[in-house]
SEZAKOL-442696 format. One line per field, with one value per residue (C-alpha): x, y, z; residue in one letter; chain; residue number from 1. Coordinates in nm, 4 decimals, m for minus. Each point is the difference from the previous one (the first is absolute). Layout:
N
xx	c(X, ...)
yy	c(Y, ...)
zz	c(Z, ...)
rest	c(a, ...)
kette	c(A, ...)
nr	c(NUM, ...)
//
This chain:
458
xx	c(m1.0355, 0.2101, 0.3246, 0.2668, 0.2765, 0.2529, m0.1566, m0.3092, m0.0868, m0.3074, m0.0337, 0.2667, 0.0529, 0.3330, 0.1160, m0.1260, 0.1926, 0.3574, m0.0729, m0.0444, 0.3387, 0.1342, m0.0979, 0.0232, 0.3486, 0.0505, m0.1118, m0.3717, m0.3460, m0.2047, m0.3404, m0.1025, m0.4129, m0.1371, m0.3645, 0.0064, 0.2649, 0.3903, 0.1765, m0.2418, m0.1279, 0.2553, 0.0643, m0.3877, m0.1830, 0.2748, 0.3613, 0.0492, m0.3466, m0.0050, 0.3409, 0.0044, m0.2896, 0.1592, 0.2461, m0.2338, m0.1289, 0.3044, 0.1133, m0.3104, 0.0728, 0.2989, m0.1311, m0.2380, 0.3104, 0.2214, 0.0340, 0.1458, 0.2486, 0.0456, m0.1396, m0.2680, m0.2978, m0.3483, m0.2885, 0.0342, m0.2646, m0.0665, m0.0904, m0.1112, m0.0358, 0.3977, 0.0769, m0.2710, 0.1679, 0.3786, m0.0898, m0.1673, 0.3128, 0.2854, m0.2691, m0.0426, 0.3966, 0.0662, m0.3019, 0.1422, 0.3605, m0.0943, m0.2168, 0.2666, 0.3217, m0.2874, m0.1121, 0.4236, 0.1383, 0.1257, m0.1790, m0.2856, m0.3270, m0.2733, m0.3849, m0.2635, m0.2960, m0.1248, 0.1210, m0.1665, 0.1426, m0.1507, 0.2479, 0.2945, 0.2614, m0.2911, m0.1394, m0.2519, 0.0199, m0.2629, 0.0322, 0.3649, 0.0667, 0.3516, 0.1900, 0.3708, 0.1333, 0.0723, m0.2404, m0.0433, m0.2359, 0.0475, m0.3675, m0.0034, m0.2555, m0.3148, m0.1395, m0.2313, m0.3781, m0.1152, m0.3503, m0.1373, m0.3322, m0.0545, 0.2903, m0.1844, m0.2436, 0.2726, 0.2449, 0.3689, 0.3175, 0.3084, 0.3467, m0.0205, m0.2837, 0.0734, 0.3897, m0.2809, m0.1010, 0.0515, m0.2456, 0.1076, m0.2803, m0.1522, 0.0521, 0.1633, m0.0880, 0.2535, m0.1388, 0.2999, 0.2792, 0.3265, 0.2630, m0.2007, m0.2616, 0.2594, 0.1665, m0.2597, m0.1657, 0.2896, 0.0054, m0.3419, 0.0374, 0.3378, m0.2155, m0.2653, m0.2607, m0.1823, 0.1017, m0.1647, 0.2301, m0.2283, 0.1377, m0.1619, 0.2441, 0.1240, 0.2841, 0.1728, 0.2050, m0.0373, 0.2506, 0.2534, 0.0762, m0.2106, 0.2630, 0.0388, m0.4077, 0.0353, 0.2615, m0.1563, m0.3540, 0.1459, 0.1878, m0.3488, m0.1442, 0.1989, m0.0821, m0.3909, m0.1210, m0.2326, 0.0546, m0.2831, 0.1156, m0.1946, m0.2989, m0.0635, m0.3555, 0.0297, m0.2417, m0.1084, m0.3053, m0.0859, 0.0360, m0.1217, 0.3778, 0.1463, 0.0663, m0.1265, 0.2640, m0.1576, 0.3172, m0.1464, 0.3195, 0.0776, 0.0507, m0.1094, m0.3070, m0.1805, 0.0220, 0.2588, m0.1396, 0.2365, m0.0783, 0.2075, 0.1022, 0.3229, 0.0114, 0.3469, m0.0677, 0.2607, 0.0744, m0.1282, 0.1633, m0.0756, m0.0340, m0.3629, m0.0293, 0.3111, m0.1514, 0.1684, m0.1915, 0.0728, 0.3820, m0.0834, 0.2097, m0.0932, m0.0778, m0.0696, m0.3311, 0.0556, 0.0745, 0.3786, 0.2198, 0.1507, 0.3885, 0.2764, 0.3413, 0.1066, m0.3212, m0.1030, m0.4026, m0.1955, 0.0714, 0.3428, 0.1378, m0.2060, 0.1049, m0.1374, 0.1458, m0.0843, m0.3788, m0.1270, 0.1927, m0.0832, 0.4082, 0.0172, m0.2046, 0.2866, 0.1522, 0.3475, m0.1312, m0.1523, 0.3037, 0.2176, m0.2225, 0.1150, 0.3475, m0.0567, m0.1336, 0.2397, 0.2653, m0.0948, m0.1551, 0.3234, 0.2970, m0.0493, m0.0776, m0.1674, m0.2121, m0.2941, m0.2529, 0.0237, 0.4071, m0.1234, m0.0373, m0.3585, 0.0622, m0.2406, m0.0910, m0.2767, m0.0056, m0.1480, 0.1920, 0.2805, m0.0082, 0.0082, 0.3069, m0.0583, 0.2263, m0.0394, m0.1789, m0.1979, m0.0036, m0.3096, 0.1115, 0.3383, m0.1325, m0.2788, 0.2958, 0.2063, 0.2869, 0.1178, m0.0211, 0.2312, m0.1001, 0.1295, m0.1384, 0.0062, m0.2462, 0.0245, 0.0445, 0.3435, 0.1244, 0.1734, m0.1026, m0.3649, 0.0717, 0.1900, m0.3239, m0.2264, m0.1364, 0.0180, m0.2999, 0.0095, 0.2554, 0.2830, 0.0279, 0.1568, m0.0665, 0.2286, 0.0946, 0.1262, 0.1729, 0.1158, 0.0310, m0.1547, m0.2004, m0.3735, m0.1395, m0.0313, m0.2532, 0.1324, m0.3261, 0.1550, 0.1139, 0.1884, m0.1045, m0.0282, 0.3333, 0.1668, m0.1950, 0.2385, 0.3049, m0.1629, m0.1400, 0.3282, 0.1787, m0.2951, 0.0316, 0.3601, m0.0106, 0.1328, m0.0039, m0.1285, 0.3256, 0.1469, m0.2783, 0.1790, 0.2940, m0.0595, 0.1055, m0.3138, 0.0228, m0.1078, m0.2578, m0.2311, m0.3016, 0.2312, 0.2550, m0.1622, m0.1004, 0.3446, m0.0537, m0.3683, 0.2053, 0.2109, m0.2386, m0.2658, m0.2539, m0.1685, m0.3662, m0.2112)
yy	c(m1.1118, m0.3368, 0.0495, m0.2200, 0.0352, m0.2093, 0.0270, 0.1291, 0.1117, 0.0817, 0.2416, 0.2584, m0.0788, m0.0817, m0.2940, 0.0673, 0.3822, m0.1539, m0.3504, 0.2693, 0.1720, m0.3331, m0.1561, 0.3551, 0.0463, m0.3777, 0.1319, m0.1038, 0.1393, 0.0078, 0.1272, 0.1012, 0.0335, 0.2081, 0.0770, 0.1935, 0.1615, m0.0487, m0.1613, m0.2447, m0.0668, 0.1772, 0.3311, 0.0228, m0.1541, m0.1474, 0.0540, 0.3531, 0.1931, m0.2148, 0.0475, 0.3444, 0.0013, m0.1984, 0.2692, 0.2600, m0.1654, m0.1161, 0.3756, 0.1151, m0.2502, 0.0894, 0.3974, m0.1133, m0.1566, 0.3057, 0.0091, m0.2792, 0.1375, 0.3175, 0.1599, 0.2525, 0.0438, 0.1366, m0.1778, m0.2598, m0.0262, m0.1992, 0.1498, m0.3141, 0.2172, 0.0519, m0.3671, m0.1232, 0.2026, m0.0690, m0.4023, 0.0712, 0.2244, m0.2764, m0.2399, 0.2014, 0.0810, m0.3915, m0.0641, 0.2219, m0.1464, m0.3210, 0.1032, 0.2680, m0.2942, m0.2303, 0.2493, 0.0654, m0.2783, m0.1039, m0.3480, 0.0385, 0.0537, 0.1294, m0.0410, 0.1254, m0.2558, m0.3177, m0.2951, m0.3433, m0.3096, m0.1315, m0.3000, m0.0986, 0.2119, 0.3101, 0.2679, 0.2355, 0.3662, 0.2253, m0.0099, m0.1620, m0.3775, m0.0588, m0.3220, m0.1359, m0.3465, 0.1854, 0.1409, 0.1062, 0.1423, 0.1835, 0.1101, 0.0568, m0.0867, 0.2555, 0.0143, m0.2452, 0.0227, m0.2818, m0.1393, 0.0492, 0.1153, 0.3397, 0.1151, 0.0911, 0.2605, 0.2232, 0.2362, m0.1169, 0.0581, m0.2457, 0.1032, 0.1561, 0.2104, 0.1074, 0.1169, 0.1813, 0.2359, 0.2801, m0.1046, m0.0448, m0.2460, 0.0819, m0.3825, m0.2066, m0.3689, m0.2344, m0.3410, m0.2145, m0.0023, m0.1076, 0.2184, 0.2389, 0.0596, 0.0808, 0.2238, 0.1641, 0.0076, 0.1188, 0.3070, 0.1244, 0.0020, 0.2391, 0.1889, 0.0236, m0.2417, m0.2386, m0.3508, m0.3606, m0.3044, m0.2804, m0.3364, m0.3316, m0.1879, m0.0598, 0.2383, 0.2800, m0.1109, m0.3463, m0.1486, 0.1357, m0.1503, 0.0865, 0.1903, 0.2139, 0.0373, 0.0800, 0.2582, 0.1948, m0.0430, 0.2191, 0.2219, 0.0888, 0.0398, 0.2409, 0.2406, m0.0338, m0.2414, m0.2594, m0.3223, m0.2715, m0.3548, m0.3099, 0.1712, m0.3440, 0.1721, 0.3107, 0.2139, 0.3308, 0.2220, 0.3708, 0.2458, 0.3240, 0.0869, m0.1789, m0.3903, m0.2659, m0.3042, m0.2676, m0.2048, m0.2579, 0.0051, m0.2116, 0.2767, 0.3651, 0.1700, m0.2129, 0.3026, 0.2566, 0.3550, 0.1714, 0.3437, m0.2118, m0.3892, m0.0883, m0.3775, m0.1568, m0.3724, m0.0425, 0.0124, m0.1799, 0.0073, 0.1951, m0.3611, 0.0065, 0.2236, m0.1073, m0.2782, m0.2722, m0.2435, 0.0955, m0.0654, m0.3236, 0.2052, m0.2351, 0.1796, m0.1360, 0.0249, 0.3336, 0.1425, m0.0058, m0.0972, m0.3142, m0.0239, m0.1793, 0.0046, 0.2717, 0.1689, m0.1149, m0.0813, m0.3370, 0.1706, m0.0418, 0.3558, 0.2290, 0.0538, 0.1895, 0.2646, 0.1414, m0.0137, m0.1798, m0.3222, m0.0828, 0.0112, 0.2411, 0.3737, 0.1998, 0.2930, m0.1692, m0.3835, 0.1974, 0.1239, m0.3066, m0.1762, 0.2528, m0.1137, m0.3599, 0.0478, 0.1817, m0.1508, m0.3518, 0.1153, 0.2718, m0.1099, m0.3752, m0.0816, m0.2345, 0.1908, m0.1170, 0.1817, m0.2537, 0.1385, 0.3164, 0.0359, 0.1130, 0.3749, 0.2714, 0.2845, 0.1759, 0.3490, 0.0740, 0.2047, m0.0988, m0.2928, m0.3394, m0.1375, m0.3825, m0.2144, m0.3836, m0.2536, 0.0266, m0.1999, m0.1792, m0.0106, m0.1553, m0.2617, m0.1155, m0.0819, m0.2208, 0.2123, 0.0591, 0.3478, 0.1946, 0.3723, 0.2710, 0.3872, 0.3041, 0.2466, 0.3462, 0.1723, m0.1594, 0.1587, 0.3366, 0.1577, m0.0697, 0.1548, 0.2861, 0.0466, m0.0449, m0.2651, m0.3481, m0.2041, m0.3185, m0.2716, m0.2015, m0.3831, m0.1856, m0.4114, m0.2072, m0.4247, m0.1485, m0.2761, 0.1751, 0.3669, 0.1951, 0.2828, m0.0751, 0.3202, 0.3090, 0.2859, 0.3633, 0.1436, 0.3503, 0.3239, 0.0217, m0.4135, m0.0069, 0.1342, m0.1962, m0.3546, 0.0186, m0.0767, m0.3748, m0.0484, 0.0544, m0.2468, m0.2233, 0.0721, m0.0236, m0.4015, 0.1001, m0.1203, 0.1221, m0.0443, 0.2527, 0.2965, m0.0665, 0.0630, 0.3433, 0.3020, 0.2484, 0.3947, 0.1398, 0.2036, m0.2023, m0.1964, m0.2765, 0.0108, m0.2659, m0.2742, m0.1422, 0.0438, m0.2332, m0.2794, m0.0588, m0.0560, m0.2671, m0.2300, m0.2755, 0.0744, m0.2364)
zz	c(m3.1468, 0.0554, 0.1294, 0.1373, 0.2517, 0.1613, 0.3227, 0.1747, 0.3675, 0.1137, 0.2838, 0.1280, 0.3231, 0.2040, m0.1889, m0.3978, m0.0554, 0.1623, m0.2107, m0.3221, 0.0550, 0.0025, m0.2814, m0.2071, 0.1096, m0.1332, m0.3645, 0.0099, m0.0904, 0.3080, 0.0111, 0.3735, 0.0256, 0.3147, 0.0715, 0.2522, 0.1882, m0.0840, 0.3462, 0.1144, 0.3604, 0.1910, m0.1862, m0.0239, 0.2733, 0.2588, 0.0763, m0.1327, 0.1358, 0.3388, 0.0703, m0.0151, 0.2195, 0.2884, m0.0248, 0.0279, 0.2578, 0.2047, m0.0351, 0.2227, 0.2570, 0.0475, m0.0290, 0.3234, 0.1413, m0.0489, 0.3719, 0.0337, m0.1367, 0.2188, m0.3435, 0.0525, m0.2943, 0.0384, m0.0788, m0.3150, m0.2494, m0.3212, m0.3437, m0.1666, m0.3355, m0.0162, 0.1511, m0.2727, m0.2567, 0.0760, m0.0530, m0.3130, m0.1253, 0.0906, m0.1490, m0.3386, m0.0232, 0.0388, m0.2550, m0.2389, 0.0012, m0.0644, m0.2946, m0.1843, 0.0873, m0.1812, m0.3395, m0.0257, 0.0020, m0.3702, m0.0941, 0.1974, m0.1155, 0.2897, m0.0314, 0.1822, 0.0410, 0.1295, m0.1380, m0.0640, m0.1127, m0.3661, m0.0353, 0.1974, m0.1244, m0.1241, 0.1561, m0.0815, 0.1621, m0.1603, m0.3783, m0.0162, m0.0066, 0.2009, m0.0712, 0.1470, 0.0914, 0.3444, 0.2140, 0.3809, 0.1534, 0.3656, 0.0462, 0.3557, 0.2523, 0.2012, 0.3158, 0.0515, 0.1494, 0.2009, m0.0216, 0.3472, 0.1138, m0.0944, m0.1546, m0.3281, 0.2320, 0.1642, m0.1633, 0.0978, m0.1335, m0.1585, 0.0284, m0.3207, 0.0454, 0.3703, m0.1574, m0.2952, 0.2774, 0.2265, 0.2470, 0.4052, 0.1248, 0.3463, 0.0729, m0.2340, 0.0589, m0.2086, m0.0559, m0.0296, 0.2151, m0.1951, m0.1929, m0.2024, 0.2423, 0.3166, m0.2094, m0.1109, 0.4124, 0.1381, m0.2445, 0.0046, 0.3829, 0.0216, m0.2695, 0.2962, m0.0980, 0.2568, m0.1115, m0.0140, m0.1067, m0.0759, m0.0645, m0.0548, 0.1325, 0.3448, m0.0272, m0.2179, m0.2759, 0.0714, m0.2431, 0.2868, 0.2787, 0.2903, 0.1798, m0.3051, 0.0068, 0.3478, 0.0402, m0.3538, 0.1834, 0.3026, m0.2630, m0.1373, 0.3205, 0.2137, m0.3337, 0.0938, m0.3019, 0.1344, m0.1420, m0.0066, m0.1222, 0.0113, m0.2185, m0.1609, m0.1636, m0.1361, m0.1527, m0.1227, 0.0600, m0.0316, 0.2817, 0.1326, 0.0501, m0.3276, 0.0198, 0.2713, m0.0576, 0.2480, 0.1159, 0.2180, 0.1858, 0.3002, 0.2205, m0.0234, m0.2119, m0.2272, m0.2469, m0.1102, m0.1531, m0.2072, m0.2308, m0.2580, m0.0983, m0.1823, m0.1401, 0.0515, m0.0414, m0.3037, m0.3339, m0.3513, m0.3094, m0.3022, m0.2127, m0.0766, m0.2579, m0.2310, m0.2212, 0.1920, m0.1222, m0.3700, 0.0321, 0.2360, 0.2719, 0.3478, 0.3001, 0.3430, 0.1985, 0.1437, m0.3520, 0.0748, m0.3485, 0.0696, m0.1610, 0.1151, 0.1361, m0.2405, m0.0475, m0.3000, m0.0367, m0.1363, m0.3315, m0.1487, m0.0742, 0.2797, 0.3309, 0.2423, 0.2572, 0.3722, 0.1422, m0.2935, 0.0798, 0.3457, 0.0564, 0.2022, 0.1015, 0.0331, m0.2524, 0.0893, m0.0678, m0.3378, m0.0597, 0.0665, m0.2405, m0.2824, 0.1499, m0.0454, m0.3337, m0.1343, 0.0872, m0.1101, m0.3209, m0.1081, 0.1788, 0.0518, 0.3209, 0.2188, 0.2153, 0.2309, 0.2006, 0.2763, 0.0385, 0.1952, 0.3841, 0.0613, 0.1459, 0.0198, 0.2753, 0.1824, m0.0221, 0.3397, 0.2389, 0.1488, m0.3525, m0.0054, m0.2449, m0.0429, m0.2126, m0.0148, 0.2426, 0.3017, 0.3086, m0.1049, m0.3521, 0.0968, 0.2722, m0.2311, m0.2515, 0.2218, 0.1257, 0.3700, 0.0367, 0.1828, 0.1293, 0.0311, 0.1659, 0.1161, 0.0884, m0.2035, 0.3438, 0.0501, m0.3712, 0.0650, m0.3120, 0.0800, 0.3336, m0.1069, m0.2428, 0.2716, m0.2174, 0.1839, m0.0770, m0.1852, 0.0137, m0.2255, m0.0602, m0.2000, m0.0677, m0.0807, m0.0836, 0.2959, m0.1879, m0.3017, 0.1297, m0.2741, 0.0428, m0.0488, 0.0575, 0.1801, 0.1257, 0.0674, 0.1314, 0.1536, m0.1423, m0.3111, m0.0708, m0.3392, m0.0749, 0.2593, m0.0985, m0.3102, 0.1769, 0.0751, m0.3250, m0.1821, 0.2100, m0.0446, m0.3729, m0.0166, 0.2348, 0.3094, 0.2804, 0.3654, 0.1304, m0.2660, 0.0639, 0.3697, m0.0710, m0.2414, 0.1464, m0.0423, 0.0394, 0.2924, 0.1076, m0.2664, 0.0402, m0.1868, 0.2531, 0.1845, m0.2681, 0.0647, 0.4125, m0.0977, m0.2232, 0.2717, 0.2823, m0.1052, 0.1523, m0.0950, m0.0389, 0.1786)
rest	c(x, x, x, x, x, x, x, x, x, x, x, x, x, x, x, x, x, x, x, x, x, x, x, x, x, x, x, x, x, x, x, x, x, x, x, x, x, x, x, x, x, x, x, x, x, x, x, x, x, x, x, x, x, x, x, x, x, x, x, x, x, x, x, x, x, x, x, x, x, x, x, x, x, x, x, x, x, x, x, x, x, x, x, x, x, x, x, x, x, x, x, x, x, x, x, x, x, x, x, x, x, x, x, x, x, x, x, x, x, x, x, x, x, x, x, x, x, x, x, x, x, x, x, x, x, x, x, x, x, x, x, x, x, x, x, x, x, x, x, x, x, x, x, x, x, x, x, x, x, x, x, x, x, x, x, x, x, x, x, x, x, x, x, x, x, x, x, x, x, x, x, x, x, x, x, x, x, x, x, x, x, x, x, x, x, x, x, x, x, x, x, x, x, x, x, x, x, x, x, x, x, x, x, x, x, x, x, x, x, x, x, x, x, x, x, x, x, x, x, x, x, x, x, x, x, x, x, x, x, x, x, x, x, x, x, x, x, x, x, x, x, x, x, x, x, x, x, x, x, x, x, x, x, x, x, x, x, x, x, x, x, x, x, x, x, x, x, x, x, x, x, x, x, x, x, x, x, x, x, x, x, x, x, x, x, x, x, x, x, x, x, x, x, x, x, x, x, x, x, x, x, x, x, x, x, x, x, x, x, x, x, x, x, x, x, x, x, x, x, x, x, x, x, x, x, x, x, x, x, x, x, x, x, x, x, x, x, x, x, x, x, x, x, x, x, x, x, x, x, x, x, x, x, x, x, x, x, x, x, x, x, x, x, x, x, x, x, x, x, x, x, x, x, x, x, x, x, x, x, x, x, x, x, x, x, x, x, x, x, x, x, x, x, x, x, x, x, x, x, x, x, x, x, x, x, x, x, x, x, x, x, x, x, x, x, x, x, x, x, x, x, x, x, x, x, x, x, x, x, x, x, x, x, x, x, x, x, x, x, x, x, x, x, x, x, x, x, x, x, x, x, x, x, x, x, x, x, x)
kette	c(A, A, A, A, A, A, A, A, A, A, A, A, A, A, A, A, A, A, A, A, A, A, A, A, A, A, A, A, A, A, A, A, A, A, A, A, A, A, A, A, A, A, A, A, A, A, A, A, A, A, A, A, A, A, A, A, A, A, A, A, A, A, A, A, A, A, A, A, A, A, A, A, A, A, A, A, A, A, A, A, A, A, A, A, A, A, A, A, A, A, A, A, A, A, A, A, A, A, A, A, A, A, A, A, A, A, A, A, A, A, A, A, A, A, A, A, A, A, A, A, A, A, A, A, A, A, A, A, A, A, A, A, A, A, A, A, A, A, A, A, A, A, A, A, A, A, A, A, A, A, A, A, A, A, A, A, A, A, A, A, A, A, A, A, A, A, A, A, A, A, A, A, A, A, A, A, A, A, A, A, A, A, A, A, A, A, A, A, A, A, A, A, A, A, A, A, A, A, A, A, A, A, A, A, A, A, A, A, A, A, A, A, A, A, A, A, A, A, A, A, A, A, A, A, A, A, A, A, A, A, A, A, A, A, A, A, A, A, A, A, A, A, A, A, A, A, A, A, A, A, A, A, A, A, A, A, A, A, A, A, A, A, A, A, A, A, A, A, A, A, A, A, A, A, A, A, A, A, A, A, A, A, A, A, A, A, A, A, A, A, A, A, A, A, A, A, A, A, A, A, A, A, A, A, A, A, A, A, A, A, A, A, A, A, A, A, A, A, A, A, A, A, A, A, A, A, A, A, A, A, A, A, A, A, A, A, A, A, A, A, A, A, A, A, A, A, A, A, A, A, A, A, A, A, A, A, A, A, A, A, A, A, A, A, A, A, A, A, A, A, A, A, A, A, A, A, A, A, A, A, A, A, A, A, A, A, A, A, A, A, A, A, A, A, A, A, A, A, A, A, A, A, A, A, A, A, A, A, A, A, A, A, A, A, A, A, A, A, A, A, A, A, A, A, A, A, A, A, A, A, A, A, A, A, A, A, A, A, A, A, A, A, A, A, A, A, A, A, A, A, A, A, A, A, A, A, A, A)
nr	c(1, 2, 3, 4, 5, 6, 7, 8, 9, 10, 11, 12, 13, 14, 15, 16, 17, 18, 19, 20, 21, 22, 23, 24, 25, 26, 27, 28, 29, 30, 31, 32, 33, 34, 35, 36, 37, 38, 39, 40, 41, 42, 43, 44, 45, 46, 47, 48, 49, 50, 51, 52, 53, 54, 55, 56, 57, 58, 59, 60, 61, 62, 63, 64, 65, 66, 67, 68, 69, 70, 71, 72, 73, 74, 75, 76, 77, 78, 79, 80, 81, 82, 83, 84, 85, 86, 87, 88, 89, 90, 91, 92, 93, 94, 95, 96, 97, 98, 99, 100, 101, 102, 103, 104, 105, 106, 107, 108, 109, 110, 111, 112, 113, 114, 115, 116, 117, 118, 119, 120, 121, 122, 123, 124, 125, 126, 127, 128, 129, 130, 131, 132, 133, 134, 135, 136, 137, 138, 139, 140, 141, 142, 143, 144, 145, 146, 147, 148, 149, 150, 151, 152, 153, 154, 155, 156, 157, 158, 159, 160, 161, 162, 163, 164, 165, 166, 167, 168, 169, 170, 171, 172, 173, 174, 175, 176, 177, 178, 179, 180, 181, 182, 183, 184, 185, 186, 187, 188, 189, 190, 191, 192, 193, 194, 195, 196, 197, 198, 199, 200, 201, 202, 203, 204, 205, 206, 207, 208, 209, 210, 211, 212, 213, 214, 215, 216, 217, 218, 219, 220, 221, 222, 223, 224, 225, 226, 227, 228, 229, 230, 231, 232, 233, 234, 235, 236, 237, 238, 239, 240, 241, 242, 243, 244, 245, 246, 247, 248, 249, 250, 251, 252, 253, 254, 255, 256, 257, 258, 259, 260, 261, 262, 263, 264, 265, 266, 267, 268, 269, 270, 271, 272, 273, 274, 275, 276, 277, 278, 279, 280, 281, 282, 283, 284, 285, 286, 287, 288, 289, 290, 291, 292, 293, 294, 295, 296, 297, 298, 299, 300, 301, 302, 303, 304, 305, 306, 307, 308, 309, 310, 311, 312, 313, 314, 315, 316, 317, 318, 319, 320, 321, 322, 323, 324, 325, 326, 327, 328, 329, 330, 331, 332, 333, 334, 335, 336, 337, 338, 339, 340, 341, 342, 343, 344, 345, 346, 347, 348, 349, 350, 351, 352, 353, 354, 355, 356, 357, 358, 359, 360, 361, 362, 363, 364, 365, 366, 367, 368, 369, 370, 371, 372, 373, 374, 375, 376, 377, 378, 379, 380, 381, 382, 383, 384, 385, 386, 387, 388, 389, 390, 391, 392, 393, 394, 395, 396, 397, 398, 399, 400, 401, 402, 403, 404, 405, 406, 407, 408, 409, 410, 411, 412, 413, 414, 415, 416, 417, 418, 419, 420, 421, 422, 423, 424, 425, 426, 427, 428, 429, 430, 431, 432, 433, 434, 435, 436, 437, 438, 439, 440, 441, 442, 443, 444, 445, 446, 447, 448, 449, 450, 451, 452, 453, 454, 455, 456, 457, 458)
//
């Protein structure tokens, strides 16, 4: 069957359902194709199940704290069947939202199946031939598995299969040490695995700068996880006891045994299967659709939304794509990706909330950098918590005063990050986050102590 709507998406994930409602609610047909599961990336594979695993897991630290506290508690164990099973519920209830907001929503048309491109503005998903002079597709991205030595011998798990299971590993050894892989160390050892962080570079996270690396490094430590950076060859061979994962480190072991292996070296996006080549849709060398300013591809007509575009590998970059589409293409706008402040946060615990520039980032563009921090230890909420690692700092211009970034790496960070990036957003200046009377006992409290005590870095 041939059919034709106003507009098409392809894949359900975090921008394509809230781009739908839009362009329903505007009086058009939309047809919304899914092939797999409704809510993308983070209801199925990321935000949603690891989330609510950190919080299973932050609640037994704290259990195996509870003394701290002058509480008493007996002995705390983990049943990984009901932590396994309360992910997959939260998962499923999110999965099903998005789906039954999708099937009622008047004007929109939902299809199970995989879609291919035939022609530019045609698309072919199982018998049906889709046309419309608009169409986006938000198709996601997967866990990808690097080609070293090995790898194709040993049974290991992505992020998606590990969330797939029940299982508590003996010794979970994590090769990759940036955001998904901390996360994901960090809560297999309060769940009471042994845990290996290998990274290939010379330290965690290394987009950071190093006193961020640094201060999550000890973070990870005092909790037991051994973390082994510098493995510049890595490979994989079968053990008696699960996985050998020779490191060739510059200090330590030349080999890590684990009973299990999860793969955390990044992401790809779901572009290789679409029929890209059909529509003459460009991509870059990584697979990445390439679009401009305002998200539209080489292809006049289809844009492209969240992992699929290279723009970003967050559900609230996704999202803020469906933003900038929809309000250039329905209420007239002149929206750019390039307008938002990078921001984004590591779900370790306490987290790290990061909005704009880093030191490096900042020097290497020119600016004189003033500096501003404070140690977590000197926050009386963290104290009062009893939770007082980490550190604030915020960067800003030395000439023109504006905020060019900040790092809340301490309890309750990722809330509190906000209150920088919304001045940031909003153009104001260091000298105004100074002078803004915060409430007190917060972790926020002292942004404005920070903005008005600054260095020059060297």
């Amino acid at each position: 069957m041939n059919r034709r709507f106003d507009a098409i998406i392809v894949g359900a994930g975090q921008a394509g359902p809230a781009l739908a409602s839009r362009m329903t609610a505007a009086g058009m047909t939309v047809a919304i194709i899914e092939r797999h599961l409704f809510g993308g990336t983070c209801v199925n594979t990321g935000c949603k199940p690891t989330k609510t695993l950190v919080a299973s897991a932050y609640a037994a630290h704290l259990a195996r704290r509870a003394g701290d506290y002058g509480v008493v508690t007996g002995p705390v164990a983990i049943d990984m069947a009901r932590v396994h099973a309360r992910s997959q519920r939260i998962s499923a209830e999110g999965r099903a939202g998005v789906e039954s907001w999708l099937r009622d929503m008047k004007g929109c048309t939902v299809l199970t199946g995989h879609a291919r491109f035939e022609a530019p503005h045609r698309l072919r998903v199982g018998d049906d031939t889709l046309e419309a002079d608009r169409i986006f597709l938000n198709v996601g991205g997967r866990a990808a598995v690097p080609d070293m030595p090995g790898v194709t011998d040993v049974p290991f798990f992505t992020n998606s299969s590990l969330l797939a299971t029940d299982t508590l590993p003996e010794h979970l050894v994590v090769i990759g040490g940036s955001y998904i892989g901390l996360e994901f160390a960090q809560m297999y050892r309060r769940f009471g695995a042994e845990v290996t962080v290998v990274e290939k570079g010379p330290r965690l996270i290394g987009r950071e700068d190093g006193n961020v690396s640094d201060a999550v490094r000890d973070i990870l430590e005092r909790e037991g996880i051994a973390v082994r950076t510098g493995a510049e060859c890595i490979s994989f061979a079968a053990h008696a006891d699960g996985v050998a994962v020779n490191v060739e480190c510059e200090e330590g072991a030349p080999s890590v045994v684990g009973s299990h292996v999860l793969l955390a070296v990044g992401r790809r996006p779901n572009t290789d299967d679409l029929g890209l080549d059909a529509a003459g849709i460009a991509t870059d060398g990584r697979g990445y659709i390439v679009v401009d300013e305002q998200l539209e591809t080489s292809v006049p007509g289809i844009w492209a939304m969240g992992d699929c575009n290279g723009r970003g590998a967050f559900t609230h970059t996704a999202y803020n794509d469906f933003e900038i589409l929809a309000a250039n293409l329905l209420d007239g706008a002149d929206r750019k990706v390039s307008d938002r402040i990078t921001a984004y946060a590591l779900y370790i615990d306490p987290p790290l909330g990061r909005v704009g520039m880093t030191l490096a980032e900042a020097q290497a563009k020119g600016h004189r950098v003033l500096v501003g921090k404070r140690a977590m230890a000197q926050v009386g909420r963290a104290v009062e918590k009893d939770e007082t690692l980490g550190f604030m700092s915020i960067l800003a211009d030395a000439d023109s005063r504006a905020i060019l970034g900040a790092v809340i790496l301490g309890t309750g960070g990722d809330e509190a990050i906000h209150a920088v990036l919304d001045l940031m957003s909003a153009g104001g200046s260091i000298d105004l986050l100074a002078r803004t009377m915060h409430i007190h006992p917060t972790v926020s409290e002292f942004l404005p102590t920070i903005a008005g005590d600054l260095d020059l870095a060297p």
